[in-house]
Structures are given as C-alpha cells and as structure tokens.
C-alpha positions as CSV (number, residue, x, y, z in Angstrom):
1,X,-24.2,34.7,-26.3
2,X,-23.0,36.1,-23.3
3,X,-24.0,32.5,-21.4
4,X,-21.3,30.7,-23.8
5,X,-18.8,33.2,-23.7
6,X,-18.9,32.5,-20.1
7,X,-18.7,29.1,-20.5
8,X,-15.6,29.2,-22.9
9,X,-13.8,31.6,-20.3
10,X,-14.8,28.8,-17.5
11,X,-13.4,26.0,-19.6
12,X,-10.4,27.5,-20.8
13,X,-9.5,28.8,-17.0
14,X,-9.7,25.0,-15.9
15,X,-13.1,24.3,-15.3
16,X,-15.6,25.0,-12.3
17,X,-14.1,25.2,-9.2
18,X,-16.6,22.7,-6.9
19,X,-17.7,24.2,-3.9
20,X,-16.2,23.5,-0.5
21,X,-20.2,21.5,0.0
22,X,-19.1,19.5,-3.2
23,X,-16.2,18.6,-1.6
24,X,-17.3,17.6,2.1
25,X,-19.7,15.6,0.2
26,X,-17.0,13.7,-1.7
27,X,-15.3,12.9,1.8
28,X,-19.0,11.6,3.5
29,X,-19.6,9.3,0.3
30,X,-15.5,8.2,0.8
31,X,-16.4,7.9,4.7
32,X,-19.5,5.7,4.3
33,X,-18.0,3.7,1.0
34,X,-15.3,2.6,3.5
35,X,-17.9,2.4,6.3
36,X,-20.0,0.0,3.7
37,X,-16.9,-1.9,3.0
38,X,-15.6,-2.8,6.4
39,X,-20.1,-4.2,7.0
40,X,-19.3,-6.4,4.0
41,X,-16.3,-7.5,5.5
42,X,-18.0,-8.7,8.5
43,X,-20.2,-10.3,6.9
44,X,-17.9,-12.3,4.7
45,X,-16.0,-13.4,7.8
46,X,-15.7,-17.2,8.7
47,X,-16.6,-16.8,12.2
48,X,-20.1,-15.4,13.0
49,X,-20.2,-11.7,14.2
50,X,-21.1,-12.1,17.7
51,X,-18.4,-14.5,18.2
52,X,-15.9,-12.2,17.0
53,X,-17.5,-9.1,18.7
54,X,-17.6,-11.2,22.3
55,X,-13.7,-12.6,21.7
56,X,-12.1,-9.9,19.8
57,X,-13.5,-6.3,19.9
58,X,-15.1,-6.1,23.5
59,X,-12.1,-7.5,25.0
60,X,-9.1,-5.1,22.9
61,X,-11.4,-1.9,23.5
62,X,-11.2,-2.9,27.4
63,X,-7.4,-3.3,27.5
64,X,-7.0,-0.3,25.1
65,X,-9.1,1.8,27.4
66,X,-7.1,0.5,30.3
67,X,-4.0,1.1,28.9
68,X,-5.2,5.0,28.6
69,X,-6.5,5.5,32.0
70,X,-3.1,3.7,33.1
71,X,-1.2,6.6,31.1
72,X,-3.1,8.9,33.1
73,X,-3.0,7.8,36.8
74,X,0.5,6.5,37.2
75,X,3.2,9.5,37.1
76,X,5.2,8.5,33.7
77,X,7.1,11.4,31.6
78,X,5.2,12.6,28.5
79,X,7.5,10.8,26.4
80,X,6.2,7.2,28.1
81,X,2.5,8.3,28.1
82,X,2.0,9.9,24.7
83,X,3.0,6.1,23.3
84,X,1.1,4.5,25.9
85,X,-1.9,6.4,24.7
86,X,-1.4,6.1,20.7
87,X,-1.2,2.1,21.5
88,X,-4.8,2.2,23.6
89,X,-6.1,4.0,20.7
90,X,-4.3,1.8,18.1
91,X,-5.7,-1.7,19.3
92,X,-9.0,-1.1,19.0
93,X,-8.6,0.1,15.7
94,X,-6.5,-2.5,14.6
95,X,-9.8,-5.1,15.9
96,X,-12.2,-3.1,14.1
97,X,-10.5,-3.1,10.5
98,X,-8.8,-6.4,10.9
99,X,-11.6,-8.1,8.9
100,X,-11.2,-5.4,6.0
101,X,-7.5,-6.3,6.3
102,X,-8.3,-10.0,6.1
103,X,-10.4,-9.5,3.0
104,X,-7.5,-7.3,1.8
105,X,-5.3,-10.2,1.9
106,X,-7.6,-12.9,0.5
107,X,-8.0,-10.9,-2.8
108,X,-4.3,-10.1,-3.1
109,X,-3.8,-14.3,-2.8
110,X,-6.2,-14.6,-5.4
111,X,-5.1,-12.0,-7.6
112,X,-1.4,-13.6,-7.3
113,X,-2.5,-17.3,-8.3
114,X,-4.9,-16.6,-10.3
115,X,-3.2,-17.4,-13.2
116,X,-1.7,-19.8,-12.4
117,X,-5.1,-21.3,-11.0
118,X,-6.6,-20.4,-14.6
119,X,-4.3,-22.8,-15.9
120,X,-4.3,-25.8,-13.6
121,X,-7.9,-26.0,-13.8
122,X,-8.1,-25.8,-17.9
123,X,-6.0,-28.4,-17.7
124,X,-7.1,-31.0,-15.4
125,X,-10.8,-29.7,-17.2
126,X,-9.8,-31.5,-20.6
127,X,-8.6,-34.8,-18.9
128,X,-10.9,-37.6,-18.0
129,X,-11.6,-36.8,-14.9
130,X,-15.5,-35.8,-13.5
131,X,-16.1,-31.8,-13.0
132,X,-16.2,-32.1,-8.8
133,X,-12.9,-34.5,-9.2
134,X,-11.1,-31.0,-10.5
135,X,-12.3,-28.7,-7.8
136,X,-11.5,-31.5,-5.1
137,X,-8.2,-31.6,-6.3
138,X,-7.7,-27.9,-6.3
139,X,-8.6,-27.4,-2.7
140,X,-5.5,-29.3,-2.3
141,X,-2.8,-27.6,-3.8
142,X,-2.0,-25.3,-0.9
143,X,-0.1,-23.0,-2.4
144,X,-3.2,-21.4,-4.0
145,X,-4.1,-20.0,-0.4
146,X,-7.5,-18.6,-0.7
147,X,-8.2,-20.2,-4.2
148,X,-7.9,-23.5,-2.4
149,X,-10.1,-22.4,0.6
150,X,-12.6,-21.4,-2.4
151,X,-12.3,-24.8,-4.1
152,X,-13.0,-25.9,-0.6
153,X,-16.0,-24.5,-0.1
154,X,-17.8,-25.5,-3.5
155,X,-16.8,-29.0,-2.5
156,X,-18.3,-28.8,0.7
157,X,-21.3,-27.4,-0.7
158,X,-21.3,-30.3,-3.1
159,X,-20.7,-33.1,-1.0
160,X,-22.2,-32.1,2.2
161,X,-25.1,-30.5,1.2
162,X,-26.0,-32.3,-1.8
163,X,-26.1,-28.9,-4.2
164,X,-25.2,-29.1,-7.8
165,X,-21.7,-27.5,-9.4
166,X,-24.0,-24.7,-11.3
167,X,-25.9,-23.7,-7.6
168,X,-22.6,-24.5,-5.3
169,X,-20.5,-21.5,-8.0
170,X,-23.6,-18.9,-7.7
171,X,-23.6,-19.4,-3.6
172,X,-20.0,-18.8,-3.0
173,X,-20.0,-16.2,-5.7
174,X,-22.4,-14.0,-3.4
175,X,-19.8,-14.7,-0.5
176,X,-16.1,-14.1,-2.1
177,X,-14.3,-11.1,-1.3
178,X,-12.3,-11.3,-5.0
179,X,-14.3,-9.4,-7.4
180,X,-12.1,-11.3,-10.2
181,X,-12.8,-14.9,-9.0
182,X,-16.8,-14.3,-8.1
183,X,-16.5,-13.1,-11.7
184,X,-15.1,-16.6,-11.9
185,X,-18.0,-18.0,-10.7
186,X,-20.8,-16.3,-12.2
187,X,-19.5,-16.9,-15.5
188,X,-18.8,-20.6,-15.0
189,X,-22.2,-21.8,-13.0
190,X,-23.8,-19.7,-16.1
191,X,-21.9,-21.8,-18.7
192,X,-22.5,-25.0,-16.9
193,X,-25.9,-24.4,-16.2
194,X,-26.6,-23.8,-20.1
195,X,-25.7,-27.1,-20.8
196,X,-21.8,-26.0,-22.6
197,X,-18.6,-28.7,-21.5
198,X,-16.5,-27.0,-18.6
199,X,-12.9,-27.5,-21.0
200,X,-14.9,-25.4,-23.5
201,X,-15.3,-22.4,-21.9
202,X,-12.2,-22.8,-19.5
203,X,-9.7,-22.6,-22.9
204,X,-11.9,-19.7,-24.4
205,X,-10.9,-18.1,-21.1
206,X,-7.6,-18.4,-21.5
207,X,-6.7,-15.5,-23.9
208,X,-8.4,-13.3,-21.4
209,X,-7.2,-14.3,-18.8
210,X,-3.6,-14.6,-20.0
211,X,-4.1,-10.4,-21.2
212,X,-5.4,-9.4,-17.8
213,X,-2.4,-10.9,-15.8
214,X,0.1,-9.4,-18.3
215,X,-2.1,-5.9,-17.9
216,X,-1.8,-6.4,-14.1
217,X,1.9,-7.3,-14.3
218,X,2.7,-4.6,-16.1
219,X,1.1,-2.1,-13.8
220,X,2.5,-3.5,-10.7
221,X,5.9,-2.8,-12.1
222,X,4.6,0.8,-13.5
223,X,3.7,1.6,-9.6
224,X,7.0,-0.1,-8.3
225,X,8.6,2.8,-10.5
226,X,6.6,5.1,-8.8
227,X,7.2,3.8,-5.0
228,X,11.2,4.2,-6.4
229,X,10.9,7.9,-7.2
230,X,9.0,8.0,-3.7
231,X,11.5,6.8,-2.1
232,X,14.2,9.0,-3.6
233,X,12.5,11.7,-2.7
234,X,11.9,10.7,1.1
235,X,15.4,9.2,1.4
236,X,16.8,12.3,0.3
237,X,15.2,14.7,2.6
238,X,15.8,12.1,5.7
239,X,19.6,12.4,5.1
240,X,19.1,16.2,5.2
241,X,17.7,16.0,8.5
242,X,20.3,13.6,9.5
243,X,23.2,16.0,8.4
244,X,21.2,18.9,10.0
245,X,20.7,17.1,13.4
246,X,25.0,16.3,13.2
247,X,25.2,20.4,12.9
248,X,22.4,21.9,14.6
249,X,23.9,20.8,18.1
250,X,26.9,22.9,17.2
251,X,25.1,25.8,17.9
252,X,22.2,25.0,20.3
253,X,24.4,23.0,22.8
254,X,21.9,20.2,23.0
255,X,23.4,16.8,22.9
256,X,24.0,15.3,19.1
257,X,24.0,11.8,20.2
258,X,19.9,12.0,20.9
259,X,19.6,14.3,17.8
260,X,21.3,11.4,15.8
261,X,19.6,8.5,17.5
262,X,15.7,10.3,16.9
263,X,17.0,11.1,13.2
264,X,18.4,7.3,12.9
265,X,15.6,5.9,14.2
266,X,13.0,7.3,11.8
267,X,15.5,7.0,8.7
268,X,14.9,2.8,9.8
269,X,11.7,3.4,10.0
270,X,11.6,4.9,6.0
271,X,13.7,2.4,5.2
272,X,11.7,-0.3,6.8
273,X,8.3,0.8,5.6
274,X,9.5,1.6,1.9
275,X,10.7,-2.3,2.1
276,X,7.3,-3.5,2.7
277,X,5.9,-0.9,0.6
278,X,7.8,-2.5,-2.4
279,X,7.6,-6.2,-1.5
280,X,3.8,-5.4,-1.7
281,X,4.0,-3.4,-4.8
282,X,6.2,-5.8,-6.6
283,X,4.9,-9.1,-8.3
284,X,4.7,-12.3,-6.8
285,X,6.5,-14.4,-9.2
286,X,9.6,-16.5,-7.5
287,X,12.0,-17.9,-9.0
288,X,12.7,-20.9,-6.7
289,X,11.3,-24.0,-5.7
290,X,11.7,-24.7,-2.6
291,X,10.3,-28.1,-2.2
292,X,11.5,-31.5,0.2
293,X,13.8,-33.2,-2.5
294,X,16.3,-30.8,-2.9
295,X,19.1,-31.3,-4.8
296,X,22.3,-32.2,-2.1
297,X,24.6,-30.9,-4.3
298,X,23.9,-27.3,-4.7
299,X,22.6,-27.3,-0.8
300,X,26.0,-28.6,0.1
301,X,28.0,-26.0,-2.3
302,X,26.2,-23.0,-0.5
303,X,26.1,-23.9,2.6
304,X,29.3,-24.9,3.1
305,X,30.7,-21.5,1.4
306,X,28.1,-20.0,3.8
307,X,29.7,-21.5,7.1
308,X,33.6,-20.6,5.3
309,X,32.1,-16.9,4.4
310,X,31.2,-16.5,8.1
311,X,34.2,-17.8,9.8
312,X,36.1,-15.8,7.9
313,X,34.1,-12.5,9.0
314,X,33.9,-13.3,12.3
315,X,37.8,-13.4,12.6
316,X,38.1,-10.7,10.3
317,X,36.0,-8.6,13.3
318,X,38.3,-10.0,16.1
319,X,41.0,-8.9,13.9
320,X,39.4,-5.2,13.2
321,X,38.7,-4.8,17.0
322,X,42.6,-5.8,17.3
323,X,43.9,-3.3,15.1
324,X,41.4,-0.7,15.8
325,X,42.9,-0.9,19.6
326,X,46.5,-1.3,18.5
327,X,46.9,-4.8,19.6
328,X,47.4,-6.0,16.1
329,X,49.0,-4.6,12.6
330,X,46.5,-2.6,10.3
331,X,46.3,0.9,12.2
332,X,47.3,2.5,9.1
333,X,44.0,1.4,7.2
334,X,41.2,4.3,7.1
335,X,38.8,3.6,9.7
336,X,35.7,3.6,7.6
337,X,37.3,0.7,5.8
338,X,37.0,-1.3,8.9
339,X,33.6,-1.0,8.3
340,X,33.2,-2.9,5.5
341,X,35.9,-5.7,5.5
342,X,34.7,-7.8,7.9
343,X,31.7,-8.6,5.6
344,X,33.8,-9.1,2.3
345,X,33.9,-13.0,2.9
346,X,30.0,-12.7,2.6
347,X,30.6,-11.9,-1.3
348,X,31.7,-15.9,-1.6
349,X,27.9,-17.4,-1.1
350,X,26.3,-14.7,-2.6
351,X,28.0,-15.0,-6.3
352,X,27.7,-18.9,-5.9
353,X,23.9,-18.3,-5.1
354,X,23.9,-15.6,-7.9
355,X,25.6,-18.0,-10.3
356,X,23.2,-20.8,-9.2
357,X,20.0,-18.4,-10.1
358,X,21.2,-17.9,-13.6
359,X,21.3,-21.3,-14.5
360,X,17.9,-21.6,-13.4
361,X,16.5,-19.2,-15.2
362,X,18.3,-20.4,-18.4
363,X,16.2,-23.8,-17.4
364,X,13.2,-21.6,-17.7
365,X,13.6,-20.2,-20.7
366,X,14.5,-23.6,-22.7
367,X,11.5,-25.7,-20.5
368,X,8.7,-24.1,-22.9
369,X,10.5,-25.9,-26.1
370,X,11.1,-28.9,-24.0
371,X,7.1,-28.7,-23.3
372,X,6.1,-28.2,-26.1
373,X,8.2,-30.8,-27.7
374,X,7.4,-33.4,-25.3
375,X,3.6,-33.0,-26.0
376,X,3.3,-33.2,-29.8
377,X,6.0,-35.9,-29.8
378,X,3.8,-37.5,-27.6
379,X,0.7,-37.4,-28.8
380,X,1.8,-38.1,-32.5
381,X,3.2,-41.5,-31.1
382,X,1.4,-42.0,-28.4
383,X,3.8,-43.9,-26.6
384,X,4.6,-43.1,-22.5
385,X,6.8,-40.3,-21.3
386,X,9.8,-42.6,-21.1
387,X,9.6,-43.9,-24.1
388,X,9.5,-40.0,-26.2
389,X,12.5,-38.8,-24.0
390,X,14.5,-41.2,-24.8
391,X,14.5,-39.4,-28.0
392,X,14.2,-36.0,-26.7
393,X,17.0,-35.9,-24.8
394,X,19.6,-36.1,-27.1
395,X,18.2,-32.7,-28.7
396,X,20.3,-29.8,-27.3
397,X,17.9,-28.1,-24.7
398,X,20.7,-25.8,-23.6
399,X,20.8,-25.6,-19.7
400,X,18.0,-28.0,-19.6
401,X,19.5,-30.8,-21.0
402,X,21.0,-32.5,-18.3
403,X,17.8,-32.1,-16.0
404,X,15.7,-33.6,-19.3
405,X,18.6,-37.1,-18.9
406,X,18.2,-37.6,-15.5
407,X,14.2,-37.5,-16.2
408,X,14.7,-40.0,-18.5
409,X,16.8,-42.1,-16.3
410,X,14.4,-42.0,-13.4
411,X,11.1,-42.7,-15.7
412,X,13.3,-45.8,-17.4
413,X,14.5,-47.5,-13.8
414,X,10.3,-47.5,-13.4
415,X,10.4,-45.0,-10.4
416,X,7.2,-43.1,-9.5
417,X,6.3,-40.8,-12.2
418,X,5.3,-38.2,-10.0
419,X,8.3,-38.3,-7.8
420,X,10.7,-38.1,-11.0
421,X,9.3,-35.4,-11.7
422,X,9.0,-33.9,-8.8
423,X,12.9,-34.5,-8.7
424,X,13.7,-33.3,-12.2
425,X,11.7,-29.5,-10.7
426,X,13.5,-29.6,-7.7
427,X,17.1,-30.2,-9.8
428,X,16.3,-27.4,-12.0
429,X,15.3,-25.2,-9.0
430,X,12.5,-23.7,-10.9
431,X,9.2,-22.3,-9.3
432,X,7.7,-22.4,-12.6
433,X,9.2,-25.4,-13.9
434,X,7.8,-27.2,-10.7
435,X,3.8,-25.6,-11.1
436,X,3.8,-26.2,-15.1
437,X,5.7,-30.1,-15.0
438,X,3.5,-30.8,-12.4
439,X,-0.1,-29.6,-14.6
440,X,1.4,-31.3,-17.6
441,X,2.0,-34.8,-15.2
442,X,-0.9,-34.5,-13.3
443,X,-3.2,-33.8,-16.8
444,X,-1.3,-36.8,-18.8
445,X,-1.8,-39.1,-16.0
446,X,-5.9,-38.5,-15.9
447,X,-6.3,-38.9,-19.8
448,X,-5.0,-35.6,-21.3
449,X,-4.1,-34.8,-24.6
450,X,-0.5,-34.4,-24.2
451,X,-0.4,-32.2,-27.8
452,X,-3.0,-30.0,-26.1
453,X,-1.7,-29.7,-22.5
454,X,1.2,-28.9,-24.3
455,X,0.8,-26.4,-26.0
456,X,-1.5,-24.5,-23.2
457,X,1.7,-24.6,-20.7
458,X,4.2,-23.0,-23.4
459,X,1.3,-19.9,-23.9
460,X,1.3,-19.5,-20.9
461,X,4.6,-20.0,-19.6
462,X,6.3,-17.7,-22.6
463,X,3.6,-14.9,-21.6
464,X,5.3,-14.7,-18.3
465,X,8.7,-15.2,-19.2
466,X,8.2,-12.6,-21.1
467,X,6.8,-10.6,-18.2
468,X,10.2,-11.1,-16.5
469,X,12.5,-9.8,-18.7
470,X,10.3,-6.4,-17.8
471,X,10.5,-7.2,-14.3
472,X,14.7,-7.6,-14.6
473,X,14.4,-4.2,-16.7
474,X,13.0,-2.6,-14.0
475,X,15.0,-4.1,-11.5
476,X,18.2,-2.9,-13.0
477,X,17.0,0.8,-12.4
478,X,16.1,0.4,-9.2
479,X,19.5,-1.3,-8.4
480,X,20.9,1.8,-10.3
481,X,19.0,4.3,-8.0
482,X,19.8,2.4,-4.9
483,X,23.6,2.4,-5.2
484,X,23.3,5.8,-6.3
485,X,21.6,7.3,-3.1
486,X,23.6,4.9,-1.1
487,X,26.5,6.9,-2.3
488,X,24.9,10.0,-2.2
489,X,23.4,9.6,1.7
490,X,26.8,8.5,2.7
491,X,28.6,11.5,1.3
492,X,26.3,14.2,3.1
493,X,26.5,11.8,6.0
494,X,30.6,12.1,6.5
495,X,31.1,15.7,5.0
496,X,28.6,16.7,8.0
497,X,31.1,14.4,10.2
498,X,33.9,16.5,9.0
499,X,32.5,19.8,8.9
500,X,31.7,19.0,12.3
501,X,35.3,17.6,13.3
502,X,37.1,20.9,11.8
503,X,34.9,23.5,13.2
504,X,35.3,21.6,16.9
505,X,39.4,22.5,15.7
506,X,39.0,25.8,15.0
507,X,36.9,26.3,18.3
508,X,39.3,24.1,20.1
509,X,42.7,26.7,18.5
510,X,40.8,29.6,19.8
511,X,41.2,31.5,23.0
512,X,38.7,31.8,25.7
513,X,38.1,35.1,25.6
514,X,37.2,35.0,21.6
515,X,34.8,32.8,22.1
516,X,33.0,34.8,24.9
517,X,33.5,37.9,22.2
518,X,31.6,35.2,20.0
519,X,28.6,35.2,22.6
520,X,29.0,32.1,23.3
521,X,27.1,30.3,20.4
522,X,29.7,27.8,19.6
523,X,29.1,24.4,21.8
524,X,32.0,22.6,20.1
525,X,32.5,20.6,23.7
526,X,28.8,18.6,23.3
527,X,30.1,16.6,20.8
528,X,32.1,13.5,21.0
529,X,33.1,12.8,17.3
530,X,34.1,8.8,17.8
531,X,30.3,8.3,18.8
532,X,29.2,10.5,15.8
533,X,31.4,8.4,13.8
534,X,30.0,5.0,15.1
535,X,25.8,6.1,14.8
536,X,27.3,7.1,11.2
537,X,28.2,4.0,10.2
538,X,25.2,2.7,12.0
539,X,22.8,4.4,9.1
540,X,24.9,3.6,7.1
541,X,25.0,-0.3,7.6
542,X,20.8,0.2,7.8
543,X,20.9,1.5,4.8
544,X,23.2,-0.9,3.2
545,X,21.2,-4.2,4.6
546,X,17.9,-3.3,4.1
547,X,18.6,-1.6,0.3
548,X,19.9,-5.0,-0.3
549,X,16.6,-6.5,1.2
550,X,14.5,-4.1,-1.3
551,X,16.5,-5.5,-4.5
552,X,15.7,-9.0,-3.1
553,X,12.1,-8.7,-2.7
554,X,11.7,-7.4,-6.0
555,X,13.4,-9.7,-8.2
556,X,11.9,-12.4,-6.3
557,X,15.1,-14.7,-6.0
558,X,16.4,-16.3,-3.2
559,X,17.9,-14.6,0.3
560,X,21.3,-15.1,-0.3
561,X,21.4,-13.1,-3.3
562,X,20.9,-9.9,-1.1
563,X,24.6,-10.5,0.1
564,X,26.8,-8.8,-2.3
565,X,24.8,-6.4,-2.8
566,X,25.1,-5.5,1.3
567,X,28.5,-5.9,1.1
568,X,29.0,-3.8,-2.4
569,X,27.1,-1.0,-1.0
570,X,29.0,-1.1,2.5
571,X,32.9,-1.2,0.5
572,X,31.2,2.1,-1.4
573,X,29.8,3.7,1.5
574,X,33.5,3.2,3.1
575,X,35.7,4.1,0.0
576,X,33.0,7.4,0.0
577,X,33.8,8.2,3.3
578,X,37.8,8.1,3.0
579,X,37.3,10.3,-0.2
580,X,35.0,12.6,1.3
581,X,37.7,13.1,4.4
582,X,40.5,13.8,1.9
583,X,38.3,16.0,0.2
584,X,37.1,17.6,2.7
585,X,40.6,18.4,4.9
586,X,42.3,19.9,1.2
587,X,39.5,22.4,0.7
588,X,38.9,23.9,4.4
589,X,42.5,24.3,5.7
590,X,42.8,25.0,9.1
C-alpha cells in the first residue's frame, strides 16, 4: 500500500527525476549515434576512404595546425589571433563532417523530388517502353539531382555488370543515404522479383506517396512558423543591444561608432543566418520555369523597366547627394526620407514581375482541367494531340487559354511536338506546368494511355496546389511579422538616436563646472551624431534587403519580386523615423 502510494505521489509530481548517470548516458549514446553516422557516411562516399583521407583530411589538419602555431609565434593582437585560431580549428572540422554534410544534402534532394520522381516514373511505367528504358531515362532528367545519380547507378549496374533490375534495386538500396528512396528500393526489387508488372505497384504507390509529401509539406511550413517566432524573438533582443550600445557610450566614454559597428555586424549576421535558416526550412516548390525558350516578350517588359527603374535611382542618388550638400533644391525634405527615395523607381519592375507571377499561377490552377480534359478527350477519340485541341481550345480555360491556342498552332504547322510544348511551359512560365506537360508528352509519345496519364497528373498536381494555397497562408503572416518588426526595430533604433541627440544638448547648455559637480559621467563629446545617423540607416537598409530576401525564399517566386518589398520596408523605416523625431522633440523639451 505504502509502495503505490508512493508511486501515485511520484506520478502526480511529474515523474522520476533520471539521475545525472541516466543522463550522461543519453549524451554517450547521442555522441556515438553521431559518431556511427558520420562511419556510414564514409562509407557511402563515392571516392574510396584512403583517397579522401590522403587528399582531404591529412592535408586541412596540416594547414589548420599551421595556421595555430602561426597565431602563436608572430606578435598579432588578440583580436587577430583568437580568429586565426577558431579558423585552424574550424577546417579540420569542416573535412571531417563534410561527408555527413554531403549525405545531408543528398537526402534533402531526394526528399524535395521525390514526388515529383514518384510520378514521372508511374508514368513512363504504364507506356510501352521496357523497365531499364524508364530508369535510363530518369538518370537524365537532371533536375532530380541525387534521384538521377540513383537511376544512374542501377543502370550502370544493369548494363555494365550484367545484374538484373530486382538485384541492381537491393545493391544500391544497401548503399543510399535516403532512408525514403532505399525504402524505394526494397519495396520495388521485392515486387519485381515476385513476378507483379512494375505500373502495378508504382500506381498503388501513389496514394501513399501523394499523403506522405502533403504530411511533409505541411510540417515544413509548421516549422517555418516556428523559425518566424525564433526570429522575432532574436531580432527583438538584437535591437535592444543595438539601442543599448547607441546609449551606453554616453556614460562610459568609449567610442559609439565601434559599439555600433560590433552590434551591426552581429544583427547581419542574425539576419543572414535566419535567411538560410528559412530557405532551408521552407519547401522547395518554385514557381518558375526557367528554361532556354523564354518568352521575349515578358523578358523584354522586365528588363527594360529594370534598366528605366535603375537609371532613375541612380540620378535620384546624385540628386540626394546634391541636396543633402546644398548644391541643389530639396534641403527642406527630412533626411531619413533621403533614405528611401532613391530606391522608389525599383517599385516599377517589381509590380510588373509581381503582376507577371499572378498570371502564372492562375495558369496553374486552370492546367489540371486542361489535363485532364486533354486526356479523356483523347483517349475516347483517339485521335493526336492536334487534332483534340483544336476542340479544346475554344473552351474557356481562363488564363490558360491563350497558351492552350498557341499549342494548338504550333502542333498544327507540324513543329516538334516536344519543342511546342516545351514552348507552350516556357509561355506560361510555370515550373509545374513545365515537369507535368512534359510527363504527359513524354508518356503519350511512348504508348500511354492518355485517359490514364491524365488523370494521374491532375491528382497529383491539385494535391500540391492545394499545398500552396497553405504555403501563401503562411506566407502572408510572415510578411505581416516582418513589416511589423521592421517598424518596430526602426523606432527603438531612432528614439535611441534622439535620446542620444537631446541629452548631448542638455550637456552641451550646461556649464563646466556642473558637469564636474556631475563627476564627470556624462561623455556627450564621444559622439558624433551624423555617423550615428548614417550606421542607423545602415541596419536599417540590412534589415530591409535581406527581410525582403526571407519573403522571397519562402514563397518561392522569382528575384525581382523581393523589390517592393525592400523598397516598402525602407519608405516605412523612413516615414518611422521622421515621426519618431517629432515625437520625440514634443515630449522631452529642452
């Protein structure tokens, strides 16, 4: 009786507390797991371990060594050596876990495709074609990265070595650092060695396979939201320090310019490593094709209003500099405005590029009807491509329409198939029109059923359209909480600025012999508030560009969209500072 009532009080107070044994345990089996990992990872390298021990480990221990006992015999400050050391030590390291990170990357490629890859191959698997013919043409398709290299490799096994499709899948499956594609090939050499067609158990696949993408997708963009609260959070507290370092010096009588530059410099580094932090996080689903036949048209509109938008800035900073010295008119405007209007002209490519995106996502959304239609027209008359869209395309396909006449056009005039519709993907502009037209022409053209080639792209292609309008969701709140701490940074940046530029006033007012009655603690004569004002707008322009850098990376769509957003945030950062001087000046009088 007394053992359970023991156990109840344990249970209710939150369970056993392990022992501090338990817990250096945990950290040995975490040590030797990782240990165990990085072995593995040597062993699934392409190059053989004493090659890359001889060329790459020996040699960056030697010059990391070097580098340390450099450190120590030539007389450097301790500023110069501590970094000289931490990059000795860092090389080495780097060598050593460079295979890990390798292996890292390769399952991050595969993880990205992998859907994608799913599909292609289910599709070319119910064509005509012979099993070895699909993996052959797989280790082409570049874009797969370490799928392809895969495909590759089976091929080779194939070819070179005579081994059959069943023993070629089991062999690399020992040797692939992707837990989900030697899953892959377990699972297929086991169906193809029982005997069952490949097309069988590749479209039995594809309901799992289609549920484990969305399941990843989802929490890709359930961890982005975390990396955003992470990085309000860290942002936050590095524009504390950055107001504290602009108010400290006040005090100490050290210089603010190098208290401003170390805080500057580690608020870019933040900024910088929270950017790769969410381009890693964030899906890797472009929206563009970029491809060789480009349409001239929309290149010509953008890069034309690209040239205007940056003539125009660069005389708009020749005319800044002018009226900043009193060489021109304008000395009446604020100066933090002259911060941002030299970029305004960069608003004109970015809404033409912005404008551009829509449309093609309003392609994207009407190409799964278009699919779907094209395929069960054709296969009930089984006619050529041509010959169906000449029906097809006068059905309204909304933004699509156009795109589906010019298809029609090029088929008609007997042009390449392929290269028509490589065209018609490179008009819309569509990363997922261009990988799903090309499956459904490559499938028709070796003997597929277009009904059921159909039908498999629009499943798949509505699944992650579907996914997108979550990932635009999502994106909209991070936008949200980006302008909102650019606003926020910028205000405790210039009330600091101001704080600062009144107190060196009142110190200025007063008499000598106050402030020796003052002991001496007020240093207003360290600071020189035009190069306060100018490492201000520095962090502030940091924060502007590479905010509009984050939003980029994770909606996925093209460079030039992260224009007016720089340029938005830099107009707010400069109306905020103009308010925040008015503000300021009418509530501490002098």
């Amino acid at each position: 009786m007394a053992t359970g009532t023991g156990d109840d009080a344990t249970a209710k107070s939150g369970g056993v507390q392990r022992p501090p044994m338990e817990e250096e345990t945990d950290l040995s089996e975490a040590f030797e797991r990782t240990v165990r990992d990085v072995m593995r990872a040597y062993e699934q390298m392409e190059m053989p371990i004493r090659r890359y021990v001889a060329l790459i480990l020996l040699p960056s221990a030697v010059f990391g060594v070097g580098i340390v006992v450099v450190s120590f015999l030539v007389a450097v400050p301790v500023y110069v050596r501590m970094p000289l050391m931490l990059l000795g030590l860092f090389l080495p390291f780097v060598a050593v876990i460079y295979p890990k990170v390798m292996q890292d990357r390769k399952r991050n490629q595969v993880r990205e495709r992998f859907h994608l890859f799913i599909t292609h191959i289910t599709v070319l698997s119910t064509t005509n074609i012979d099993r070895v013919e699909i993996f052959r043409t797989l280790a082409n398709e570049d874009e797969y990265q370490a799928i392809a290299q895969e495909m590759g490799h089976i091929v080779a096994l194939i070819d070179t070595w005579n081994q059959s499709l069943e023993d070629a899948c089991r062999m690399r499956a020992k040797r692939v650092s992707s837990p989900l594609l030697q899953d892959f090939f377990e699972r297929l050499a086991y169906t193809v060695g029982a005997g069952q067609e490949m097309s069988d158990f590749l479209l039995n696949e594809q309901d799992s396979i289609i549920q484990h993408f969305s399941v990843r997708y989802e929490s890709q963009l359930d961890r982005l939201s975390v990396v955003k609260d992470l990085y309000m959070s860290i942002t936050m507290s590095t524009t504390f320090a950055l107001v504290f370092a602009t108010l400290v010096p006040f005090i100490t009588g050290i210089d603010p310019a190098l208290t401003l530059s170390v805080i500057t410099v580690l608020y870019l580094f933040v900024q910088v490593m929270f950017l790769y932090a969410m381009n890693n996080v964030a899906p890797q689903d472009p929206v563009w094709f970029y491809g060789e036949e480009q349409p001239l048209e929309r290149n010509v509109k953008v890069r034309a209003a690209l040239v205007v938008a940056v003539v125009l800035s660069l005389g708009l900073i020749a005319w800044s500099y002018g009226a900043l010295e009193g060489w021109l008119p304008g000395g009446f405007i604020p100066i933090p405005l002259f911060l941002a209007i030299p970029f305004t002209p960069l608003l004109l490519p970015g809404f033409i590029m912005r404008r551009e995106e829509g449309h093609v996502k309003d392609r994207d959304e009407e190409f799964p009807s278009f699919i779907r239609a094209l395929g069960s027209v054709e296969g009930v008359k089984q006619s050529s491509t041509s010959s169906v869209l000449r029906t097809l395309r006068k059905k309204d396909f909304g933004a699509l329409t156009e795109n589906v006449n010019d298809l029609y056009k090029r088929l008609a005039m007997r042009i390449d198939s392929n290269q028509a519709w490589r065209y018609f993907a490179a008009e819309t502009g569509s990363y997922l029109i261009q990988k799903f037209g090309d499956m459904y022409v490559t499938g028709r053209r070796m003997g597929g059923s277009p009904r059921q080639l159909g039908r498999l792209i629009d499943q798949n292609l509505t699944e992650v359209l579907k996914l997108r309008q979550k990932r635009s969701q999502e994106t909209g709140t991070i936008v949200g909480t980006v302008y909102g701490l650019s606003a926020t940074t910028t205000f405790a940046f210039f009330v600091g600025l101001e704080v600062v530029n009144i107190l060196q006033e009142v110190t200025n007012q007063m008499g000598a012999a106050q402030q020796m009655g003052m002991g001496g603690i007020l240093n207003a004569g360290v600071y020189n508030i035009p190069q306060i004002r100018l490492m201000l707008f520095l962090a502030v322009l940091i924060n502007a560009f590479l905010s509009s850098m984050m939003i980029r990376v994770i909606d996925r769509g093209h460079s030039i969209n992260a224009m007016p957003h720089f340029v938005l945030q830099t107009w707010l950062a400069a109306i905020i500072a103009v308010i925040t001087k008015i503000v300021v000046s009418s509530f501490i009088s002098i």
